[in-house]
C-alpha positions in Angstrom: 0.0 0.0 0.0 1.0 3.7 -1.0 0.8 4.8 3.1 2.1 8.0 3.6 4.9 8.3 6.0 4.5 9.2 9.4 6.9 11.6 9.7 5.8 14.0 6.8 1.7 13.8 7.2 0.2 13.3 10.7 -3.7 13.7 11.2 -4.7 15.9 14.7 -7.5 14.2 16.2 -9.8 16.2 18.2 -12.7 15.8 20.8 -14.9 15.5 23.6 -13.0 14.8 27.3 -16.1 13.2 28.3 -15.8 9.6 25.8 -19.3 8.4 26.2 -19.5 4.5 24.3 -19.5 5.7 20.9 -16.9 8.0 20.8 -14.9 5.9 22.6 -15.2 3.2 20.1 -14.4 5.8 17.2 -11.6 7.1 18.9 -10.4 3.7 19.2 -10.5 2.8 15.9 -9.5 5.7 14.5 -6.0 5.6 16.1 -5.7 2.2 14.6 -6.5 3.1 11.4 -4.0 6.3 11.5 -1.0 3.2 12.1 -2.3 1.0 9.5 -1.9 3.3 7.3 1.3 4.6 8.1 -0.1 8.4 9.5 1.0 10.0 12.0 -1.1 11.5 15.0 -1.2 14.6 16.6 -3.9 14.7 20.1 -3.8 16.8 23.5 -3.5 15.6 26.7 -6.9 15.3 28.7 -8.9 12.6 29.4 -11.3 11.0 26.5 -10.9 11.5 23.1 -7.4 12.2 23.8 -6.6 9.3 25.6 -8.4 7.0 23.9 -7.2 7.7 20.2 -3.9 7.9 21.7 -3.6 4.5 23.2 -4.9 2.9 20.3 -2.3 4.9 18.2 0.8 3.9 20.2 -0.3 0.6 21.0 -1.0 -0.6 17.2 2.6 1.0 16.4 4.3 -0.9 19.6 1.9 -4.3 18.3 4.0 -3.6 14.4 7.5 -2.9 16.2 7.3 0.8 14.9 8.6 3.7 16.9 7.1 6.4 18.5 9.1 9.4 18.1 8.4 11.4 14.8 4.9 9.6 14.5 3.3 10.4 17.4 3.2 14.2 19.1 1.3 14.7 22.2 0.7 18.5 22.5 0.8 18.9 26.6 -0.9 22.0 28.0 -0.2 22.5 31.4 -2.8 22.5 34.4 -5.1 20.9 32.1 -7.4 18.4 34.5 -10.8 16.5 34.4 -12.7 15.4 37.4 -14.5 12.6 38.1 -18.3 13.8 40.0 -16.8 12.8 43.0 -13.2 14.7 42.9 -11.0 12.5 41.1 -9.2 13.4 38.5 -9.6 11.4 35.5 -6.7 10.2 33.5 -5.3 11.3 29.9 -2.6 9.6 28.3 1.0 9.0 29.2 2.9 9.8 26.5 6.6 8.8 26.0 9.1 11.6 26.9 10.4 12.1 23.3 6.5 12.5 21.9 5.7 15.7 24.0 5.4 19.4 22.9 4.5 21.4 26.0 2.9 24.9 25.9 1.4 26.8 28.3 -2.1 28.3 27.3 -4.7 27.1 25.1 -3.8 29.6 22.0 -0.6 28.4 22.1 -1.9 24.6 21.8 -3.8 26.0 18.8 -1.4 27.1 17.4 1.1 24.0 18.2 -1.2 21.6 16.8 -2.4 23.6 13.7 1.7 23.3 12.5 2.0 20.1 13.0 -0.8 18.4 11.2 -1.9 18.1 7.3 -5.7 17.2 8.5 -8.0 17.2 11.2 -11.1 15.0 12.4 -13.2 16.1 14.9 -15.3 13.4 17.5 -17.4 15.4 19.4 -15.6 18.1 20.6 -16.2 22.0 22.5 -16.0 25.4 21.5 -12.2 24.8 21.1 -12.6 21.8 18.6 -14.6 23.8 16.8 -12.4 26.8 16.2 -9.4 24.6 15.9 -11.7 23.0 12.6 -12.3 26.5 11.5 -8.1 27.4 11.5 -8.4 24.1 9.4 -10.7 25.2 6.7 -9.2 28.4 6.4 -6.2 27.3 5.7 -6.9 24.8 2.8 -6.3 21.8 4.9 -9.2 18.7 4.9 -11.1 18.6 8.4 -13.2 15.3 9.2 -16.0 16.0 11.6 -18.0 12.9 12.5 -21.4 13.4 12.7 -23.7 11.9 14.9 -21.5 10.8 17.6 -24.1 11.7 20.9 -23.5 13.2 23.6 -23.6 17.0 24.9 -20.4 18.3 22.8 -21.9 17.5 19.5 -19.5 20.3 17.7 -18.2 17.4 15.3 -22.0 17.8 14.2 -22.5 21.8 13.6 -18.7 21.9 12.2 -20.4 18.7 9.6 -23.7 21.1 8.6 -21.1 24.1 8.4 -18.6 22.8 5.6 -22.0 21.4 3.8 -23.4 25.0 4.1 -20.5 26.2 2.5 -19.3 23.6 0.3 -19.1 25.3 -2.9 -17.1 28.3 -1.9 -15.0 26.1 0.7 -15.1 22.1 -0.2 -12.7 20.0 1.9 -9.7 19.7 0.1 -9.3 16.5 -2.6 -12.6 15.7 -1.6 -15.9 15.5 -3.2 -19.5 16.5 -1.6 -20.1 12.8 -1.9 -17.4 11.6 -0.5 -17.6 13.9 2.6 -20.9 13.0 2.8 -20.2 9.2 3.7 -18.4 10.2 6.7 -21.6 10.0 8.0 -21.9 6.2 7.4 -21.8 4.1 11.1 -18.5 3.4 12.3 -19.5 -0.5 13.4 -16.6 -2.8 13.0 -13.8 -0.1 11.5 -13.6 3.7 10.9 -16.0 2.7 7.2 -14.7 5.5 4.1 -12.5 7.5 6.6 -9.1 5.7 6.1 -9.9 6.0 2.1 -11.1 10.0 2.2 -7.6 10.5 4.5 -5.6 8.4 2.3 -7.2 10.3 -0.6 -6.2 13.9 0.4 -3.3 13.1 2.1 -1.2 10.9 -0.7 1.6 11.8 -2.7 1.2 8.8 -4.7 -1.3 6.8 -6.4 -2.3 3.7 -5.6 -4.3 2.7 -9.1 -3.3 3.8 -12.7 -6.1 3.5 -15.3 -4.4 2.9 -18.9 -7.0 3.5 -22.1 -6.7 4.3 -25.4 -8.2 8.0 -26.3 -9.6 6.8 -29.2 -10.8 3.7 -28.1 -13.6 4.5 -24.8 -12.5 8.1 -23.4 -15.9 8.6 -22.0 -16.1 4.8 -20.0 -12.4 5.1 -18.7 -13.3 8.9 -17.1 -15.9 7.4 -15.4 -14.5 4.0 -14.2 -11.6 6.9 -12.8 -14.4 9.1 -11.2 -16.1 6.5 -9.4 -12.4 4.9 -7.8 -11.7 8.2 -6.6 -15.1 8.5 -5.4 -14.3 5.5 -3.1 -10.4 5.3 -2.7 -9.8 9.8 -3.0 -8.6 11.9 -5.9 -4.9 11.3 -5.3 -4.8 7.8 -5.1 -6.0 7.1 -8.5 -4.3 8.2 -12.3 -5.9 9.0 -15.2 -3.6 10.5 -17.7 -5.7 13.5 -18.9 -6.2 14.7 -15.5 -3.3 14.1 -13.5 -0.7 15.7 -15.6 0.4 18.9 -14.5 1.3 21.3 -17.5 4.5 21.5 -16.5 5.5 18.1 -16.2 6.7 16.0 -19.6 3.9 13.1 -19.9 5.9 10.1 -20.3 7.6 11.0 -16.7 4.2 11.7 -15.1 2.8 8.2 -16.4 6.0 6.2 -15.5 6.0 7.9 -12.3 2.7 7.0 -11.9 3.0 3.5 -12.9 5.9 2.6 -10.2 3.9 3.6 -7.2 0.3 2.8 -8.3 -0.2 -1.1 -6.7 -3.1 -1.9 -9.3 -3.5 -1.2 -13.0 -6.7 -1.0 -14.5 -6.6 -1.9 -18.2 -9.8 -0.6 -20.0 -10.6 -2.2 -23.4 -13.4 -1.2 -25.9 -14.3 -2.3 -29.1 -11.8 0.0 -30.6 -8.3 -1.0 -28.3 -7.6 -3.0 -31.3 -8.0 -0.2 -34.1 -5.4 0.2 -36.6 -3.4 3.3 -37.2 -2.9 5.2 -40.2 -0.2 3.0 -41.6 -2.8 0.0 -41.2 -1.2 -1.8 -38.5 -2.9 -2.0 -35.2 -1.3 0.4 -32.9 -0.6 -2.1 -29.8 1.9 -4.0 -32.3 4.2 -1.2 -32.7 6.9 -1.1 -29.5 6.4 2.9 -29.1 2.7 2.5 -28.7 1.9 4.1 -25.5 -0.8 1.4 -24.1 1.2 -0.9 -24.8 4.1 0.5 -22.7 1.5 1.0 -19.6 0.9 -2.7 -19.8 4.0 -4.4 -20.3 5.2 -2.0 -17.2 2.5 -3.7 -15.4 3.3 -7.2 -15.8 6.8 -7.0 -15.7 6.5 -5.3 -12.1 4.1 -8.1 -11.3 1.3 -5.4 -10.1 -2.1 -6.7 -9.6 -4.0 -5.9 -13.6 -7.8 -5.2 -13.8 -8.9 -5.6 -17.5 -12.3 -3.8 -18.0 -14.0 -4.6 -21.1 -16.7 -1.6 -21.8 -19.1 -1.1 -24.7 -19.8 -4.9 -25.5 -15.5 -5.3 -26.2 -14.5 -8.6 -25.5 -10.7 -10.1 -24.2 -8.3 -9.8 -28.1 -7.3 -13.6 -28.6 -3.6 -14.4 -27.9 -2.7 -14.1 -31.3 -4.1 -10.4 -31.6 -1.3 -9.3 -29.0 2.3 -8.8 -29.1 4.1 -11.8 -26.9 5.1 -8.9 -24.1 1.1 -8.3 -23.7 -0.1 -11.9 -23.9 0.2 -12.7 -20.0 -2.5 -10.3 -19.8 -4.8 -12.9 -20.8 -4.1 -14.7 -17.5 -6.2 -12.0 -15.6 -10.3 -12.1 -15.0 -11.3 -9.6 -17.3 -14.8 -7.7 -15.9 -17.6 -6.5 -18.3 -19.1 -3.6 -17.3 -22.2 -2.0 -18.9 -24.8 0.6 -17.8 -27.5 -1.4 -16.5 -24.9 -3.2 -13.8 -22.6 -0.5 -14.0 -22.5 0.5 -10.0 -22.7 -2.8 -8.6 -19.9 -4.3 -10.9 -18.2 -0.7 -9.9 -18.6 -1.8 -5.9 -17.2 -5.2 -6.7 -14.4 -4.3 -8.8 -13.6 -1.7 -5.8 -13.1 -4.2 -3.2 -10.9 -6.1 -5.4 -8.8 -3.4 -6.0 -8.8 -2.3 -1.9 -7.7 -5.7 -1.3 -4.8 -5.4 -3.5 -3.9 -2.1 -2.5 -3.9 -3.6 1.2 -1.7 -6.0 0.9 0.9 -4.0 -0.7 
């Protein structure tokens, strides 16, 4: 998997100090999912939210045999308690000597924790949470409130309603409405779309590359590309005449592209075949750039995806060159407008399963 590392992105996780059962849970399992996926955290020092994301943070890195220091900042403000109803004061988290940053009022922990994090998500959370979100959104940076958490701090709620209020003059960075939207799925057994929609703003590097031919299906490869970063993010998945910059040379961009993407997707239509000018179909000649895309995928042994769209069906083995013919190997899917979101769904699992284990 394309993880970001720790040391350059870390996510501030912010909340409620009272953890009632269901932020708890999500606070759990979002410091797992921050490890598993190679993040960094950023969290205070109180009780709740704090603690709880933080233990499951540092314990899921200790469980790997991954260090602390340089993944995991603990920004410590001084004097900071909760009490129990009857006196005692309840207990945040202990965090190692090397992972502290201490300041001494609550701007200043603003402030702290705003320059060390790329993104913020929000379970539950005050006044403070709240304008600490705000900074966020200001500032270009992707903030994930969880909605619906309970309780009396329900800020992760009205911070949710804000950035859909405003959406179209300030959208969450890399995401779309849609996809921000599913961050109000249930968190049951895992964090659900979050570790995607962070993975999705926060990579450098993508995780699928989707190779067509322009004058073969254009219209069916934009879409099969709109709907994976619908599910996995915008910068996790590569689509040539989008993900160019101007500035870049294209054949750098796409083999850039193809050594960190895990997954290839090859999309075939009825045309992939078509001959060129000189009457010689243009995947036999050895500068055709499809064929390049492939044969880079099979000799790096990445997992390959062949799509067939618009009723195409799989060339036989004498139709390709001999450096394209172990493509054959792979299940090809057909996709078509009346099943085209449930083979979509499928095909996405496939690919997350792919991208996991790499």
């Amino acid at each position: 998997m394309n993880t970001v590392a720790s040391g350059n992105k870390s996510v501030l996780v912010i909340g409620t100090g009272w953890a009632l059962p269901a932020k708890r849970r999500a606070a759990r399992m979002i410091g797992i999912t921050l490890a598993e996926a190679g993040l960094g955290l950023v969290s205070g020092n109180s009780t709740g939210v704090d603690r709880w994301v933080s233990e499951a943070f540092c314990g899921e890195r200790e469980s790997r045999g991954l260090p602390l220091p340089g993944a995991f900042v603990q920004v410590s403000l001084g004097g900071l308690r909760f009490f129990r109803r009857g006196g005692a004061p309840l207990p945040g988290y202990r965090a190692p000597s090397g992972c502290i940053v201490r300041v001494d009022s609550v701007e200043a922990w603003k402030r702290e924790a705003l320059a060390r994090s790329h993104a913020a998500v929000m379970v539950g959370g005050g006044r403070g949470a709240l304008e600490i979100a705000r900074r966020f959104i200001e500032r270009g940076r992707p903030v994930f409130p969880l909605p619906f958490m309970g309780g009396l701090t329900g800020n992760s709620d009205l911070a949710f309603r804000e950035i859909l209020k405003t959406w179209d003059s300030h959208p969450v960075p890399g995401l779309s409405r849609n996809q921000f939207l599913r961050l109000a799925e249930p968190l049951v057994s895992g964090t659900g779309p979050l570790a995607n929609l962070l993975r999705g703003t926060l990579a450098e590097t993508p995780d699928v590359f989707v190779s067509y031919r322009r004058s073969d299906a254009p219209a069916a490869a934009g879409r099969i590309a709109h709907d994976l970063e619908e599910h996995f993010g915008r910068q996790r998945v590569f689509l040539d005449i989008q993900d160019i910059a101007p500035s870049r040379a294209w054949d750098q961009s796409i083999s850039g592209a193809l050594e960190c993407a895990s997954a290839g997707i090859v999309v075939i239509g009825r045309n992939w075949l078509a001959a060129g000018p000189d009457g010689t179909p243009r995947l036999l000649r050895e500068d055709d750039v499809v064929r390049g895309e492939i044969r880079s995928m099979l000799e790096a042994r990445k997992a390959v995806f062949p799509v067939l769209v618009e009723g195409a069906r799989l060339p036989e083995v004498e139709q390709l060159p001999e450096d394209l013919r172990p493509l054959l190997r792979f299940q090809a899917t057909s996709i078509d407008n009346a099943g085209w979101e449930t083979t979509m769904a499928r095909l996405a699992r496939e690919i997350e399963r792919v991208v996991a284990d790499n």
